[in-house]
N, C-alpha and C positions, 0 to 999 in steps of 0.2 A: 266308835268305841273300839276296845283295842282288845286285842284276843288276851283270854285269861292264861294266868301265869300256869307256868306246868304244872304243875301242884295240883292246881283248881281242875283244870280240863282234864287230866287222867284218871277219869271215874272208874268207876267198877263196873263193867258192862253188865253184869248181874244185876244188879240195882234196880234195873228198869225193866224184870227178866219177867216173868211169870205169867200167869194167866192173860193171855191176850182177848180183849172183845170188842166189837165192834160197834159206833156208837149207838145210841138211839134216836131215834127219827131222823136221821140225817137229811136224807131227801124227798121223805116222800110228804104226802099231804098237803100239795102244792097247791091249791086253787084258790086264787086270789078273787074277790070280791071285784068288778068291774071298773066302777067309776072313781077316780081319784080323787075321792070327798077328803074334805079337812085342809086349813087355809096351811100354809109352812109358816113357820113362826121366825122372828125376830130377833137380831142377833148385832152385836157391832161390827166395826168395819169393813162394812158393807158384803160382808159372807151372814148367807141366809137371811137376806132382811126377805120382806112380805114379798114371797112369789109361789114361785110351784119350784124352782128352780136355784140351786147355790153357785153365787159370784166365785168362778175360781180366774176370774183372773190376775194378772201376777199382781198386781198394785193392790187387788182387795188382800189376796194370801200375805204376801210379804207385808202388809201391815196390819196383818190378823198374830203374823208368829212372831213380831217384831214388839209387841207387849206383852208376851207371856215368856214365863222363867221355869223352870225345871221345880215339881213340888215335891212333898214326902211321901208322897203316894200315889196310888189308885187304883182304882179297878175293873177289872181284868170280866168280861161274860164270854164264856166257851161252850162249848158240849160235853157233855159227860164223854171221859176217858180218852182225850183227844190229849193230856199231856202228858209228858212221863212220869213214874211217880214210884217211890221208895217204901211206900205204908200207907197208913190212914193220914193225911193232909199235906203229907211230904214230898215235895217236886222238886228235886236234886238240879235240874237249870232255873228253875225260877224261885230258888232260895238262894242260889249262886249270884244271881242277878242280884238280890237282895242287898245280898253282903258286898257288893263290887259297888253299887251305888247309893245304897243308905236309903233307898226310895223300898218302902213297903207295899206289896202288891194284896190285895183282896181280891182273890182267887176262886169265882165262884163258876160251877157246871149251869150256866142260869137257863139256856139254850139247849129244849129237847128237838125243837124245830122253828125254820123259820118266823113260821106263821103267827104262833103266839109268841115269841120274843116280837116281832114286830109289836101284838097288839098291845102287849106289857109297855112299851116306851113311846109309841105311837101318842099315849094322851100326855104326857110331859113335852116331848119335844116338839108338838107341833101348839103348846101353850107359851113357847121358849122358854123352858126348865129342864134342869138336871134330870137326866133320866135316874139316873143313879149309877151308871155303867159311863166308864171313858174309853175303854175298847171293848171290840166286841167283835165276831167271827162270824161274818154273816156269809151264806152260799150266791155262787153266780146262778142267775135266775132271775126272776120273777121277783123277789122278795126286794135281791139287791136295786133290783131296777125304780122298789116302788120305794126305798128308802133314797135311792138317789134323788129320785123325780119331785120329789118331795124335800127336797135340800137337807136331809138331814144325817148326811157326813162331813165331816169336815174336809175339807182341801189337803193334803200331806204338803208337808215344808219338805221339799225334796233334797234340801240341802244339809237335812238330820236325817237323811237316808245312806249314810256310806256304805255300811255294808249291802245291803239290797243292791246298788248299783254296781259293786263290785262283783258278787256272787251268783248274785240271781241267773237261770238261766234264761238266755234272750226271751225264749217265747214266753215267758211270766215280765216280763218287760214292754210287751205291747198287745195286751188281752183287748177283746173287740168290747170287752162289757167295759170295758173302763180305761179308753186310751190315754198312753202316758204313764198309765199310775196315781192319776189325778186325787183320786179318793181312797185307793187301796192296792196292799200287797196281799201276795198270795201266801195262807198258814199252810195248808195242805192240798192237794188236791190227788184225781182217783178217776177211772175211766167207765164207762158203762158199755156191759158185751154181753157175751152169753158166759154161763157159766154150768156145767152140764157135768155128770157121773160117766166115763165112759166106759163102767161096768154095767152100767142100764142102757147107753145111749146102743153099745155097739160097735158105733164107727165115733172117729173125728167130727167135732163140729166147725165147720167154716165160712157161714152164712147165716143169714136173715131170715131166711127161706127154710130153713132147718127147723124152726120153731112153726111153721107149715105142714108138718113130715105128719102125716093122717097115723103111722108107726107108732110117735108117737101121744097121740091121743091120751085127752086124762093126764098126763105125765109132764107138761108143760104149766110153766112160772113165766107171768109177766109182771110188769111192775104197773099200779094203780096210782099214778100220777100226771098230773097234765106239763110236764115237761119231759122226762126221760121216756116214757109212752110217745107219745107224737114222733118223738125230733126221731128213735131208732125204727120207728116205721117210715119215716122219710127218708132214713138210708136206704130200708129196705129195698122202697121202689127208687132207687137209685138216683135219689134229689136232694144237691146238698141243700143241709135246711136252712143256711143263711141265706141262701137264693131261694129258699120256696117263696111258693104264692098262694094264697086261698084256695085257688084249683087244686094244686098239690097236696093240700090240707087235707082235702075230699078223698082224693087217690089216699091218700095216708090213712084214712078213717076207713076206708072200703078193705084196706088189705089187713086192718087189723079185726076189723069185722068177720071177714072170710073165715081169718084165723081165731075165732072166738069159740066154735065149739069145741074147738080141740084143747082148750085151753081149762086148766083144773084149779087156778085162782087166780086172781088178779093180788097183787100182792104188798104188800109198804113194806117193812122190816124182817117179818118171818118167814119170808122165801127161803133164807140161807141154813135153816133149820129142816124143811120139807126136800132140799136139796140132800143132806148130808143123811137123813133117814131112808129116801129111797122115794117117799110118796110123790116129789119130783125129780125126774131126770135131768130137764133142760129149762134151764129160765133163765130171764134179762137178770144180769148182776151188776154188782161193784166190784171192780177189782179187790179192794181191801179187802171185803170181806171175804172172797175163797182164798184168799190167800192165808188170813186168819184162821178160816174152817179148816185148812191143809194143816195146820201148826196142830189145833188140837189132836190131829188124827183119831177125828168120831166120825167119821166118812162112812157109810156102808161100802163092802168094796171098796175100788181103789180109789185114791185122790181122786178128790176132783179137780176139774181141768175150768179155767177159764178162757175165753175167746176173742179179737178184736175182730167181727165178720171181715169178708174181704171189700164186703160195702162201705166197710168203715166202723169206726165204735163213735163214743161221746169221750170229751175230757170235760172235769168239771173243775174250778176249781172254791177251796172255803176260805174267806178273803179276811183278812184283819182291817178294820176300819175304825177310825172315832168316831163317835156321835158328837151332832153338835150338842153345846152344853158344855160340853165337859168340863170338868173342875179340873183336869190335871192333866191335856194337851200334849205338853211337852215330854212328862215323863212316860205317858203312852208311845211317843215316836222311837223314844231310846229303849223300849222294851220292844218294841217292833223291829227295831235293825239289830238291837242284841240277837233277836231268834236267827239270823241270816249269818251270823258266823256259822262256819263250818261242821264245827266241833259241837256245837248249840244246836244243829240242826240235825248232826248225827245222832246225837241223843235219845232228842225226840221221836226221832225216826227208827230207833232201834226198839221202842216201843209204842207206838201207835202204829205203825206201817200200812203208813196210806205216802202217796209221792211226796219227797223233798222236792220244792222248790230251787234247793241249792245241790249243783251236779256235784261241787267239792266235798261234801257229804261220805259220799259212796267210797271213797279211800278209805275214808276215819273209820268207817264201818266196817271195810275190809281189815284194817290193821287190827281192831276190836279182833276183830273172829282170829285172825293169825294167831293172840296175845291168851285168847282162852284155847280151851278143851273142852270136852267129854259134850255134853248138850247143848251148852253154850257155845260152841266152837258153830255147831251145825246150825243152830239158827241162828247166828249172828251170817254166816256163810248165806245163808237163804235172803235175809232180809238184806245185803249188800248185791246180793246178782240179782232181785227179782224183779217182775215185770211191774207189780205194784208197787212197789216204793221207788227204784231208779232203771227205769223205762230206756232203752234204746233209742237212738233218733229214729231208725227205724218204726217202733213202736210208736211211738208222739205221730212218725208219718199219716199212721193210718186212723186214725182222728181227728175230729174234728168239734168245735164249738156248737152246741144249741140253739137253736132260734128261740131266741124271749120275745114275746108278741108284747108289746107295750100294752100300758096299763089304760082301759078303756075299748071302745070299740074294737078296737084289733083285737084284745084280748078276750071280751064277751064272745066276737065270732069264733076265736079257738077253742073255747070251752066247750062251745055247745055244737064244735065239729066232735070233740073228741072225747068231752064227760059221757055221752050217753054207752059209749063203749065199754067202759072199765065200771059206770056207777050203777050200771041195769044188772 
């Protein structure tokens, strides 16, 4: 797709200006059901016929995309507040999109979390029917692994991916949840560290081991899920967690145990509130969201400060995907490489601010902030230098991917290493 005329792309950095929040349920309430019930349904040429498992090989793909044509529509399941937006139903790139190819998007927040978006489509697509969604943004994880496992993405025709190929930056070009790209690009993604007040803390946080600190007692935020829990107590005791083993599980359960009385909640979404009040000092975060809570300036004392330990942090990223089904294939692929233009992804990124995918980004966002003033100057300025939205290679260094325990056995022993900790 070819970049839009100047005209189009010169928007109003205001536009997308105002109350910034972060979404809901993003990650947390992770705990997936063990045994991989439910047969995978039925599909032509030869992607997703009767298995647990989707034919991407090239002969079944290329003659999966080779009878479908570009329709008038479709639509679009996201998260609440994840795109830019102008007023009540207004999204200045994806009415842009609109108007550049006559294809209408149905634009729905459908995803408050994984878990029940999966069980919502779960009964349609594994009967081979329309869910009612042709894209969809679903997290690396547990969820995507059970939607894959279960053939129920479709294959990307990589050859309606131009922009992605050209923009993207490498390490979103060869993610370990999904080599190749096979089934998905990345919408957004966001790091998990500590994020702490250090007008309560005291000192600098720079460890794992700091959320240990007896100091501070009562005052510590962890996060209540069976993914980000585990894998940043693995970094902890200093094991990456794509190399862990069951043993290591145990060490991982023992050190977060140790550290439980100290600890004043376990946490899903309203940590970054008990942070910004005082009631916590220190807790497991999202990068986006202190970087959010910094904008509002309703911090007690000073900003607060987020951390990638020197253990290392997590990247995560939230992937665009088709379900099978879908009635409108093709025109999902060309709203998906649309987003990977520059200028399209600056945008977005100048209002959600969680990481661009695309490194090109961060100029457009730079020259934004040059072209305004007074407020707008200063958080367009923030949101083009920061750690959250356009990371350092440096930064990207010191993270690292999650271990997702596959769906059954591996996964029942995870849970019941590590649920008794966060659910007692």
């Amino acid at each position: 797709m070819s970049e839009d005329s100047s005209e189009q792309t010169r928007r109003d950095p205001a536009l997308m200006r105002g109350l910034t929040q972060s979404r809901l349920g993003r990650r947390d309430v992770l705990r997936l059901f063990g045994a991989a019930g439910g047969a995978a349904f039925l599909a032509s040429c030869g992607i997703g016929s009767q298995g647990s498992a989707t034919d991407t090989s090239k002969t079944a793909v290329a003659g999966y995309w080779d009878t479908h044509k570009p329709t008038d529509s479709l639509t679009w399941a996201n998260w609440p507040l994840y795109l830019d937006t102008a007023g009540k139903g207004a999204h200045p790139t994806l009415d842009r999109f609109e108007k550049q190819t006559g294809i209408q998007v149905n634009y729905i927040e459908a995803i408050q979390d994984n878990a029940p978006f999966f069980a919502k489509v779960q009964p349609s697509l594994s009967s081979g029917q329309y869910s009612g969604f042709d894209l969809a943004v679903i997290s690396s994880g547990i969820y995507f692994n059970k939607f894959k496992e279960l053939g129920f993405f479709l294959p990307l025709d990589q050859s309606r991916l131009t922009n992605f190929h050209k923009y993207a930056d490498p390490r979103y070009q060869s993610e370990a949840f999904d080599p190749g790209n096979v089934l998905s690009i990345p919408w957004q993604a966001g790091f998990t560290g500590i994020g702490y007040n250090p007008a309560m803390t005291g000192r600098e946080i720079t460890s794992w081991e700091d959320l240990q600190d007896p100091k501070f007692e009562g005052k510590i935020g962890m996060m209540a899920n069976n993914e980000d829990l585990p894998n940043c107590a693995l970094l902890a005791i200093g094991v990456d967690p794509q190399k862990s083993t069951e043993a290591d599980w145990h060490k991982a359960a023992d050190w977060l145990s140790k550290q439980r009385p100290l600890v004043r909640q376990y946490y899903s979404q309203n940590y970054i509130g008990a942070l910004a009040t005082g009631d916590v000092w220190i807790s497991m975060a999202w990068s986006g969201d202190i970087f959010q809570q910094n904008l509002s300036g309703k911090a007690v004392g000073q900003a607060l400060k987020f951390a990638i330990p020197d253990e290392g942090g997590l990247l995560f990223t939230d992937n665009f995907v088709i379900l099978k089904e879908a009635k409108n294939p093709v025109s999902a692929m060309m709203l998906m490489d649309y987003y990977y233009q520059p200028d399209i992804a600056a945008e977005v990124t100048e209002w959600v601010n969680y990481i661009s995918p695309i490194p090109d980004a961060q100029k457009i966002v730079a020259a934004d902030a040059a072209a305004s003033s007074g407020g707008d100057r200063t958080y367009l300025d923030q949101v083009a230098n920061s750690y959250a939205t356009f990371p350092t290679q440096d930064t990207y260094a010191k993270t690292t991917i999650g271990f997702t325990p596959k769906v059954g056995d591996e996964l029942n022993t995870w849970n019941s290493i590590f649920e008794p900790v966060y659910q007692s």
